[in-house]
C-alpha positions in Angstrom: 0.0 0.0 0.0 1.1 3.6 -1.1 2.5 5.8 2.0 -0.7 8.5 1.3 -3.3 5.6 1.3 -1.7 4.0 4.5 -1.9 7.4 6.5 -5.7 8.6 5.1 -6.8 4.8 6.0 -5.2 5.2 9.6 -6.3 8.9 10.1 -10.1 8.2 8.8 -10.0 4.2 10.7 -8.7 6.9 14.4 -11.8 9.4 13.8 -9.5 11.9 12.7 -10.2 15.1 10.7 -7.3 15.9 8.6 -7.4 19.6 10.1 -6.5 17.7 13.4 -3.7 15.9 11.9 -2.8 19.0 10.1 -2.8 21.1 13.6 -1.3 18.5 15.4 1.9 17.8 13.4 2.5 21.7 12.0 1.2 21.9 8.7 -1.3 23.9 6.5 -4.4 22.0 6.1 -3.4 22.3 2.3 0.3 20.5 3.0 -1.3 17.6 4.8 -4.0 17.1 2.1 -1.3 16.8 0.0 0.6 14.0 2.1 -2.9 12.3 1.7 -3.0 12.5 -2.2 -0.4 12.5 -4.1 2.1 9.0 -3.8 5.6 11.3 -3.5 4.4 14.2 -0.9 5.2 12.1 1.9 8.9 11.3 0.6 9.6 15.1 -1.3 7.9 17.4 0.6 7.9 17.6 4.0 10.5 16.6 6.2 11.6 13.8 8.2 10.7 15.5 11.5 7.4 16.3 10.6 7.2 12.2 9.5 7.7 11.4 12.4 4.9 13.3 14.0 2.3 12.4 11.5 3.4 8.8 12.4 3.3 9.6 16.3 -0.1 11.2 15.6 -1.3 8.4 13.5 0.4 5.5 15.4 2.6 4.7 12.7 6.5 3.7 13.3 8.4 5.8 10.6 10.6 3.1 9.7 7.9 0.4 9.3 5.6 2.7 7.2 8.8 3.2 5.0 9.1 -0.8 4.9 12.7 -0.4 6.7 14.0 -2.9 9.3 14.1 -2.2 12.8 17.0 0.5 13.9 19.5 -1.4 15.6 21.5 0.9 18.2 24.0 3.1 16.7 27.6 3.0 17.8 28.0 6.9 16.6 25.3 10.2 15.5 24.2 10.6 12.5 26.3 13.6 11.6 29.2 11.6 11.8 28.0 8.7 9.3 27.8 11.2 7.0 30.7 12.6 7.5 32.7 9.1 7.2 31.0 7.6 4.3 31.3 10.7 2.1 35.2 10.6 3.7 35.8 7.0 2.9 34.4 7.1 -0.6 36.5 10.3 -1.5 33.8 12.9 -2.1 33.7 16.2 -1.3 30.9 18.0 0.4 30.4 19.6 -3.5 30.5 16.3 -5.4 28.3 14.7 -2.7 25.5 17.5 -3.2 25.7 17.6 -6.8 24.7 14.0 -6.4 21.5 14.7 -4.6 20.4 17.8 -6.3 21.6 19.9 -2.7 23.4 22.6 -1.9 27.1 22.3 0.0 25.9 23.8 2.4 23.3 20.8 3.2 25.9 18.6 3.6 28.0 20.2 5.6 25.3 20.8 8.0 24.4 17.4 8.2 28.1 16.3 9.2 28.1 19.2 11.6 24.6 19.1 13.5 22.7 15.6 13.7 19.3 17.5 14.0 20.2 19.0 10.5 19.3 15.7 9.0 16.0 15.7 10.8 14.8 18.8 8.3 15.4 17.3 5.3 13.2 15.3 3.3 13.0 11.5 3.6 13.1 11.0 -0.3 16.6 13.0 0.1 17.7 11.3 2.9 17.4 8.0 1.0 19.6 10.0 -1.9 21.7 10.6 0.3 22.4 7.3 1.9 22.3 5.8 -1.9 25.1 8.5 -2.8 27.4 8.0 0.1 26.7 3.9 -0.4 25.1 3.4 3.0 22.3 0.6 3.8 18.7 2.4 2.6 17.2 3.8 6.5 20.6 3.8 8.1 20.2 7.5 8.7 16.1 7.0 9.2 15.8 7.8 12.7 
């Protein structure tokens, strides 16, 4: 099942209005109808902190309404995986971007700040795991 029909079908099955959900997780009424009808909204357009509250509203786990494995622990933040896989494969923070379709400065925010990653799109987040060669979700938190 598509991410948009999974979350209307849990919002309408909870007795939800979508202004609620809307409210409740920091979007325009208009932004979360789009999460609701179009396929890619939920992966392009909003970002992976406000996922996770439309899955905390809805009582969704992020990862297993992106079909991802459970997290296992991590030994080291976020930031820091970036950092060393983009290191290891020698990129640059440039060629890395230019990969994605980001700015620099993206990148080097998300090796700097772990919450940096947290306001970016899950759809780029899985870019950017595919670009640096890490397992798809191992920067899903």
């Amino acid at each position: 099942m598509s991410y948009e029909k999974a979350i209307r079908e849990r919002r309408i099955r909870l007795g939800l209005a979508d202004t609620s959900v809307a409210e409740k997780v920091g979007l325009t009424i208009d932004q979360y109808d789009d999460v609701e009808q179009h396929a890619d909204e939920f992966l392009t357009n909003i970002s992976m902190l406000c996922a996770r509250r439309i899955c905390a509203v809805l009582g969704f786990q992020l990862r297993a309404l992106l079909l991802l494995p459970p997290q296992q622990p991590r030994k080291q933040p976020r930031s820091s995986i970036v950092k060393e896989a983009r290191e290891a494969k020698g990129l640059s923070t440039l060629a890395v971007a230019e990969l994605i379709g980001f700015e620099e400065h993206v990148i080097r925010s998300s090796e700097e700040k772990e919450e940096h990653l947290d306001f970016l799109p899950v759809g780029v987040i899985f870019e950017l795991e595919k670009a640096l060669g890490l397992e798809k979700g191992a920067l899903v938190a």
